[in-house]
Backbone as CSV, one residue per row, in Angstrom:
resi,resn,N_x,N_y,N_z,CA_x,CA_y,CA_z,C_x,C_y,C_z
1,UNK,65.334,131.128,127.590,65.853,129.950,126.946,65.868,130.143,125.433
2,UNK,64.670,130.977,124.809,64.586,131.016,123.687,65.759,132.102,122.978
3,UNK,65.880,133.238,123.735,66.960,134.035,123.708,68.138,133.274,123.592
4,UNK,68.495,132.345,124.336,69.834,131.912,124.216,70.353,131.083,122.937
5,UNK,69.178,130.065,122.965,69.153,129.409,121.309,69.481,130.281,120.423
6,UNK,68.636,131.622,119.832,68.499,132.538,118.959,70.365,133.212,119.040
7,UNK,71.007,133.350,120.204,71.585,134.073,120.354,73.298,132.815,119.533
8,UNK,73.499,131.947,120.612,74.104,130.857,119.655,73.673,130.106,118.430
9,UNK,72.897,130.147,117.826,72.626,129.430,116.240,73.577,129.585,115.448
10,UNK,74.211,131.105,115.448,75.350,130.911,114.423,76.613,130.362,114.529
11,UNK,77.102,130.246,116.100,77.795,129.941,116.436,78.128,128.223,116.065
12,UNK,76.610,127.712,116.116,76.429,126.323,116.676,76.604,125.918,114.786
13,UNK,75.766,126.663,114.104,75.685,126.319,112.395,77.158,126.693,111.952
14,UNK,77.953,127.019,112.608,79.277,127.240,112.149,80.099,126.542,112.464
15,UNK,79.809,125.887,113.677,81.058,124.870,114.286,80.770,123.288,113.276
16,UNK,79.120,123.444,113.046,78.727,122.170,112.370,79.173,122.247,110.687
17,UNK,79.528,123.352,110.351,80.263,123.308,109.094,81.458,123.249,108.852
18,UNK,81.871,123.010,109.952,83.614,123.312,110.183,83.921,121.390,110.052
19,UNK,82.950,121.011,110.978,83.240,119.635,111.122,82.640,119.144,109.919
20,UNK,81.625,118.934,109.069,81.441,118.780,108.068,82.533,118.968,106.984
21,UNK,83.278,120.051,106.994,84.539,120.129,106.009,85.139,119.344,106.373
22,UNK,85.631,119.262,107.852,86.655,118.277,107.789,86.568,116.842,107.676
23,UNK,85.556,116.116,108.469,85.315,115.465,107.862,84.883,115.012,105.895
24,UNK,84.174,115.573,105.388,84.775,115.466,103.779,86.130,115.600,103.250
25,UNK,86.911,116.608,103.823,88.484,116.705,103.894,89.002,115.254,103.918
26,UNK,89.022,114.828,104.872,89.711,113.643,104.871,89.000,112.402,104.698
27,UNK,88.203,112.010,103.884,87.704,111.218,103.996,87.869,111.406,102.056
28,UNK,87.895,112.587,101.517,87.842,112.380,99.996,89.152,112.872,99.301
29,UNK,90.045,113.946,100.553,91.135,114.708,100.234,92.550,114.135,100.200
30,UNK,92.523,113.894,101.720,93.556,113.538,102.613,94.065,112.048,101.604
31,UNK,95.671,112.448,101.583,96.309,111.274,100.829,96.416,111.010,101.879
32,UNK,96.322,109.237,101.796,96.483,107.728,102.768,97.403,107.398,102.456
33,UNK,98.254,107.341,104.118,99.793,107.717,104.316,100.245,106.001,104.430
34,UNK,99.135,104.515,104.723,99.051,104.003,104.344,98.780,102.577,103.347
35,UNK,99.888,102.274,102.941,99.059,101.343,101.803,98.654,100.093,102.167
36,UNK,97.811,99.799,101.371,96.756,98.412,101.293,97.429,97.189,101.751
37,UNK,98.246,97.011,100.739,98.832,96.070,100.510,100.807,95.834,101.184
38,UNK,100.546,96.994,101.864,102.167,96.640,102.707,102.140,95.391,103.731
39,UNK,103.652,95.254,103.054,103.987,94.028,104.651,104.649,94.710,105.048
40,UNK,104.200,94.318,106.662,105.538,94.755,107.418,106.342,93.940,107.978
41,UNK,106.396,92.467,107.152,107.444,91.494,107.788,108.382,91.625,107.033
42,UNK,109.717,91.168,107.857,110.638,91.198,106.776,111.340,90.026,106.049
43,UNK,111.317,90.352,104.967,111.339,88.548,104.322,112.813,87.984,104.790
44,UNK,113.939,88.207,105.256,114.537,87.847,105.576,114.659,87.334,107.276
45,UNK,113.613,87.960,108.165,113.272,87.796,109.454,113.198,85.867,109.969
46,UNK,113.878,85.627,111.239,113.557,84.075,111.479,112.578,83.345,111.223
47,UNK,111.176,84.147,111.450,109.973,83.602,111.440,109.551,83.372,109.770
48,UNK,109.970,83.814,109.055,109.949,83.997,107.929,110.256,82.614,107.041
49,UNK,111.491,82.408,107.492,112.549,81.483,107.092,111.762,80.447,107.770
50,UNK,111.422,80.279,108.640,110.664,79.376,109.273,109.439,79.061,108.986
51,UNK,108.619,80.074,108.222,107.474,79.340,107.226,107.936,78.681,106.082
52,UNK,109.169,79.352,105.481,109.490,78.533,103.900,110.053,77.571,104.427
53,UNK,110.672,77.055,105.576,111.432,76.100,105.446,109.978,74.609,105.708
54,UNK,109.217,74.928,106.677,107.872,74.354,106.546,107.271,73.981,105.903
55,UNK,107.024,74.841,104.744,106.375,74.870,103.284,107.011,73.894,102.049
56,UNK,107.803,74.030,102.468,109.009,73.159,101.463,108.923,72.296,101.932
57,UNK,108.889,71.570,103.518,108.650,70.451,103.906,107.562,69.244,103.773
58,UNK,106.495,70.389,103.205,104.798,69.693,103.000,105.231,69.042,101.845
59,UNK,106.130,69.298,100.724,105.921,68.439,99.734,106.581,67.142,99.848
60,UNK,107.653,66.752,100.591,108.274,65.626,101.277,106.995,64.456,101.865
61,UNK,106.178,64.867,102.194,105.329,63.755,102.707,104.668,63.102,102.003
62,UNK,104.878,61.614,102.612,104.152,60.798,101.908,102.733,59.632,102.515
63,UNK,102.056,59.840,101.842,100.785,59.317,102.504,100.413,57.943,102.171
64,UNK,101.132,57.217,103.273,100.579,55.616,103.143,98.861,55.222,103.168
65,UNK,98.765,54.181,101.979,97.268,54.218,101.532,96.781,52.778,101.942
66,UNK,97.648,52.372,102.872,97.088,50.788,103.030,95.969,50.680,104.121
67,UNK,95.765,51.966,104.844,94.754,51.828,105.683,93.468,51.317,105.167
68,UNK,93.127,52.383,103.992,91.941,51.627,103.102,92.033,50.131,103.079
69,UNK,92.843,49.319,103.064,92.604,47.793,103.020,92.744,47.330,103.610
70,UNK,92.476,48.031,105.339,92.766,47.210,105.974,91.227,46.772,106.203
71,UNK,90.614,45.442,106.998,89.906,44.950,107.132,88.615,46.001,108.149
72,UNK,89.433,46.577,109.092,88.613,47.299,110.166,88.340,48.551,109.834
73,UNK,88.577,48.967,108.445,88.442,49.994,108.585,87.384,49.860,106.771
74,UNK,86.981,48.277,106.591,86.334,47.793,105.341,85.259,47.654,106.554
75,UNK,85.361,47.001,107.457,84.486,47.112,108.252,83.284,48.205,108.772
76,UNK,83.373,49.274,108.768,82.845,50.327,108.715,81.517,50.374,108.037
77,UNK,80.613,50.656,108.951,79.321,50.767,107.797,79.047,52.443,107.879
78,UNK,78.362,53.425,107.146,78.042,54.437,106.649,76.626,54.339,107.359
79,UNK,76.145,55.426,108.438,74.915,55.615,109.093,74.033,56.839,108.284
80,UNK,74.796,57.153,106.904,74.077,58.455,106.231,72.606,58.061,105.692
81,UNK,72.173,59.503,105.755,70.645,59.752,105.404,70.391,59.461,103.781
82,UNK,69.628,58.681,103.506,69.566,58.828,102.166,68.424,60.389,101.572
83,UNK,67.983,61.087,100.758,67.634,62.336,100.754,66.471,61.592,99.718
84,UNK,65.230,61.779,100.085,64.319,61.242,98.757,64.240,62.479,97.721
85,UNK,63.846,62.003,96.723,63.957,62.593,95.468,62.450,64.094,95.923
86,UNK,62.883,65.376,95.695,62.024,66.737,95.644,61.472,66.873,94.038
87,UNK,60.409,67.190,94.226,60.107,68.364,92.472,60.390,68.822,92.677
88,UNK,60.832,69.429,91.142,61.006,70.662,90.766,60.230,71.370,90.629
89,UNK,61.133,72.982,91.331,60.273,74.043,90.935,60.296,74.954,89.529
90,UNK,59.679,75.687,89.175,59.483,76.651,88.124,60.967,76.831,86.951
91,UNK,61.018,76.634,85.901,62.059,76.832,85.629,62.877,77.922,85.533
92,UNK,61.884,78.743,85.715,62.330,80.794,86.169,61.672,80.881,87.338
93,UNK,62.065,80.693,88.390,61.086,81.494,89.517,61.102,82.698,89.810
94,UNK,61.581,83.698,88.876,61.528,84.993,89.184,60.171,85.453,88.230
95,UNK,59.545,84.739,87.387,58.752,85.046,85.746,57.727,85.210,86.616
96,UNK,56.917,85.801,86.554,55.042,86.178,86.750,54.361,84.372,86.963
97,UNK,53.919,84.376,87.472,53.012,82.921,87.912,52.026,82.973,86.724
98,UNK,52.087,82.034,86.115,51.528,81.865,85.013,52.106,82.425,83.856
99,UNK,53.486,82.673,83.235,53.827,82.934,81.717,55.236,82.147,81.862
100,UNK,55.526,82.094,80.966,56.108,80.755,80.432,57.866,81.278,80.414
């Protein structure tokens, strides 16, 4: 067994440097075929036209505000927590305990 180890080592330390290059190869070499920031929609495509035409539509709306006055909805009471007042801590809490 020990023979056989001894006998492949170089084999084995060679294949592991091979992959080591390549991996660094492409990972620091290899130009990135591609970019970040591509679209691949096309701005003239239906779906396209069909977000701007959407988008353009949001500013058309108008938001009736009379609900606020209406009675049932003055009606409403608020079940929130009130939060009691905490001290404060340290005005640096990162400073040594005890310096200023």
């Amino acid at each position: 067994m020990l023979d056989l180890i001894k006998k492949n080592l170089p084999l084995a330390l060679g294949a592991l440097v091979i992959v080591l290059a390549l991996v660094v190869y492409l990972n620091f070499f290899a130009g990135n075929s591609t970019a970040l920031l591509a679209s691949t929609a096309d701005a003239g495509s239906p779906l396209s036209q069909d977000l701007l035409v959407t988008l353009s539509n949001l500013h058309t709306i108008k938001l009736d505000n009379s609900i606020f006055t209406d009675p049932l909805f003055e009606s409403l009471t608020s079940f929130g927590v009130q939060i009691p007042p905490e001290n404060v801590g340290r005005r640096n809490p990162f400073l040594p305990i005890g310096a200023q």
